[in-house]
C-alpha positions as CSV (number, residue, x, y, z in Angstrom):
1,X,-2.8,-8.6,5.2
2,X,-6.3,-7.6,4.5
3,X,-8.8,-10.8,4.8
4,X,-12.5,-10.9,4.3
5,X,-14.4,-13.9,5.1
6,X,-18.0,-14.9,4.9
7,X,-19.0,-16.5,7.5
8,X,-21.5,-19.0,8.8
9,X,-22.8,-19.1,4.9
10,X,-21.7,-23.3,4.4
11,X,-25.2,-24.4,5.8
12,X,-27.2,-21.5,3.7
13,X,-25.1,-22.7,0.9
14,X,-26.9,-25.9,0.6
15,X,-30.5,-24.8,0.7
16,X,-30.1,-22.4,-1.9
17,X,-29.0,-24.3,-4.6
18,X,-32.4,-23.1,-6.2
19,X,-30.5,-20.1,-7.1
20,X,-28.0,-21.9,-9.0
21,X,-24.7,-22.2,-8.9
22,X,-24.3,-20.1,-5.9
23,X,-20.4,-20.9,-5.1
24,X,-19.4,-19.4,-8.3
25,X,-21.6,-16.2,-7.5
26,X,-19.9,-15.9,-3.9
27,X,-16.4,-16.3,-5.6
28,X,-17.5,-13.3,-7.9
29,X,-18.7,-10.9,-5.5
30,X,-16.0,-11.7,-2.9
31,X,-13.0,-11.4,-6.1
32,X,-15.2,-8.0,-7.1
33,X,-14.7,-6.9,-2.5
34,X,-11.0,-7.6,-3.1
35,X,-10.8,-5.0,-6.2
36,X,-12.7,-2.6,-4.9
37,X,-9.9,-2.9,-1.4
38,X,-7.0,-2.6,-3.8
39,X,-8.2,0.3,-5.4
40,X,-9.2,1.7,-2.1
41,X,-5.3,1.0,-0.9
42,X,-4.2,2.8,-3.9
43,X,-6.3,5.7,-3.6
44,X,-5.6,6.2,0.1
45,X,-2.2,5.5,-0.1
46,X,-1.8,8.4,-2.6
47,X,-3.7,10.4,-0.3
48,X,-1.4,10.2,2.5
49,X,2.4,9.7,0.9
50,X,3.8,11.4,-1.6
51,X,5.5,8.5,-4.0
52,X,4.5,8.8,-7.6
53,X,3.0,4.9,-8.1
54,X,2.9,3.8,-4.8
55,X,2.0,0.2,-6.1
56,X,5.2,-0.2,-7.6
57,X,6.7,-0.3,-3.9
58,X,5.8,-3.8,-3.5
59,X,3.5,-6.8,-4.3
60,X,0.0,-7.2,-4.1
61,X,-1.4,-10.0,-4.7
62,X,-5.2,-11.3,-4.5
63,X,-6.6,-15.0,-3.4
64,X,-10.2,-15.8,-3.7
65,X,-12.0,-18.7,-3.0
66,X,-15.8,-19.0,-2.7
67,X,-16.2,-17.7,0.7
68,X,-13.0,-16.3,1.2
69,X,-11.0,-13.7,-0.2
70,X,-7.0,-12.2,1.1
71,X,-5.4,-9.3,-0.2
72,X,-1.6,-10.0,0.5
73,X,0.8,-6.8,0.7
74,X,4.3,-7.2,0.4
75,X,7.4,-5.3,0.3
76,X,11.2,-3.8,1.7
77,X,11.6,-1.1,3.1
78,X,11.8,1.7,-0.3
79,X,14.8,4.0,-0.9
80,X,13.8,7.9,-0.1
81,X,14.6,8.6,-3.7
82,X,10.9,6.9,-4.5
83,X,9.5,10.1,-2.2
84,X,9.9,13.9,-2.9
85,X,13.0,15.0,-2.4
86,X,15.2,18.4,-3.2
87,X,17.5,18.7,-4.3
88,X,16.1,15.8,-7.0
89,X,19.7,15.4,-8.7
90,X,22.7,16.0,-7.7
91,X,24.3,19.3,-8.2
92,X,27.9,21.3,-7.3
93,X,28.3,22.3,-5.2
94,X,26.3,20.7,-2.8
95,X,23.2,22.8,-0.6
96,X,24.3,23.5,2.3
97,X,21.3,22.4,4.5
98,X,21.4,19.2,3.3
99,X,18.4,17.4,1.5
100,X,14.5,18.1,2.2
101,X,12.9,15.2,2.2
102,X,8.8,14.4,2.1
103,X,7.4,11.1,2.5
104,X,3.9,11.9,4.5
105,X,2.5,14.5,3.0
106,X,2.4,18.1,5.0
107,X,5.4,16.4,6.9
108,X,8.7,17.2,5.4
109,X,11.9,18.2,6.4
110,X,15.7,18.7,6.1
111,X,18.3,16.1,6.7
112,X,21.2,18.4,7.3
113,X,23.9,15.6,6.8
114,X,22.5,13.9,3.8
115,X,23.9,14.0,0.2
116,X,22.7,12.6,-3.6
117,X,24.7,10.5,-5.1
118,X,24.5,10.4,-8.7
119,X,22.3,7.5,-9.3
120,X,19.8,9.9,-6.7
121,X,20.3,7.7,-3.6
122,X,19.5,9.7,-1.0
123,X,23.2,9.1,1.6
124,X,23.9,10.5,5.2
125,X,27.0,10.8,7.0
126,X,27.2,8.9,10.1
127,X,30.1,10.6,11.6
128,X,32.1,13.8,11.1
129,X,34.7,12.3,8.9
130,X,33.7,11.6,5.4
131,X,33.1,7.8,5.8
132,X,31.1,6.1,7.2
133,X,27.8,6.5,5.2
134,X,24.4,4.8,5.4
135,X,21.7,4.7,2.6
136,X,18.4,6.3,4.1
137,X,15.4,4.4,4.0
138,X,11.7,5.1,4.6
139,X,8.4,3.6,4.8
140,X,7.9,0.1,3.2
141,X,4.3,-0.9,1.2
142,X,3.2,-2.9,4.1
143,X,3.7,-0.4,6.4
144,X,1.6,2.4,4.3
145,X,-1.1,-0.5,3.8
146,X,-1.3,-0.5,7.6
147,X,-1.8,3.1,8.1
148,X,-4.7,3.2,6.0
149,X,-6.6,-0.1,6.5
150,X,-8.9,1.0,8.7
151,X,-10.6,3.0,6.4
152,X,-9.7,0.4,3.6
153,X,-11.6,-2.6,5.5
154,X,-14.5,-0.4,6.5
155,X,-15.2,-0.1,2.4
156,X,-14.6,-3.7,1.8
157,X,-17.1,-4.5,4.1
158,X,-19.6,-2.3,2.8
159,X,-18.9,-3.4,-0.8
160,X,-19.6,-6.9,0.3
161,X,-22.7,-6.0,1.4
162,X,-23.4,-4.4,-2.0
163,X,-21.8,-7.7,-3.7
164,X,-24.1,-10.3,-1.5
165,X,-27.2,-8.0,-1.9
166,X,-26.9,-8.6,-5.5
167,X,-26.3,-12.5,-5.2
168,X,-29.3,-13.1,-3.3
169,X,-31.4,-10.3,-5.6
C-alpha cells in the first residue's frame, strides 16, 4: 500500500480560505498524485516483468480525501501461464527439457520437470512417479508493486509538489 499524506496543512487550511474553496482543490491535486502513481506502477511494472497487462493480476483501487490519498494493491499469487513461457501450448510429444519459463525479465529459465496442460497451466512433477503434481505459481501484484515502489513514491512526491504549486499559484 502506497499512501501520501499532506501534512501539518489543517491549520494553513483555515487562513486561506481567501483562496476559495481550498479542500476541494487539495482533493484534486492529491486524486491527480494518486494517477500519476498508478500509472507510474504500470509503467514500471512492465518495465521489469514480462506479463502482458500486468493490471489485470489484481486490484487497484484509489481513496482520496482532501488531505489524504491511498493507492491499495491487491492480489494472489498469478499462475506462470500469465508470464512468458515456451513451450506456450501444449504439444506431442512433450520437450524434453521441460518448460522455459520468464517472469523478471533477462531472468529466465528451464524447469526440467514441468509440463502444459491443455488449458496452458504451467504443472511440475513432485516426485519420480507420475503423480503427485503441483500447479506453479509466481509473483503476485502486490509483490511486483513492492519491487518497484521506491521509484514509484519518489514520483508521487514530486508530482505533489507540482499539484500543490499549482493550488497555491
Amino acid at each position: 500500500m502506497i499512501t501520501v499524506t499532506v501534512t501539518g496543512v489543517e491549520a494553513a487550511v483555515a487562513g486561506l480560505n481567501q483562496f476559495g474553496d481550498l479542500r476541494s482543490r487539495l482533493r484534486t491535486a492529491v486524486r491527480n498524485t494518486i494517477r500519476t502513481g498508478k500509472s507510474e506502477l504500470k509503467s514500471r511494472i512492465t518495465a521489469r516483468y514480462t506479463a502482458a497487462n500486468p493490471m489485470s493480476l489484481g486490484s487497484t483501487a484509489m481513496t482520496v480525501s482532501s488531505l489524504r490519498g491511498v493507492l491499495k494493491v491487491g492480489g494472489r499469487r498469478n499462475q506462470l501461464r500469465r508470464f512468458i513461457i515456451n513451450p506456450r501450448a501444449r504439444i506431442n510429444p512433450a520437450p524434453k527439457g521441460g518448460v522455459y519459463a520468464q517472469v523478471v525479465r533477462g531472468q529466465g529459465g528451464s524447469i526440467r520437470r514441468a509440463f502444459l496442460q491443455r488449458s496452458g497451466n504451467v504443472f511440475e512433477r513432485i516426485s519420480a512417479s507420475r503423480f503427485p503434481i503441483r500447479q506453479l505459481r509466481t509473483v503476485s501484484l502486490p509483490g511486483m508493486a513492492k519491487a518497484v515502489s521506491s521509484q514509484v513514491e519518489s514520483k508521487m512526491y514530486q508530482r505533489l509538489g507540482v499539484e500543490l504549486d499549482n493550488v497555491f499559484g
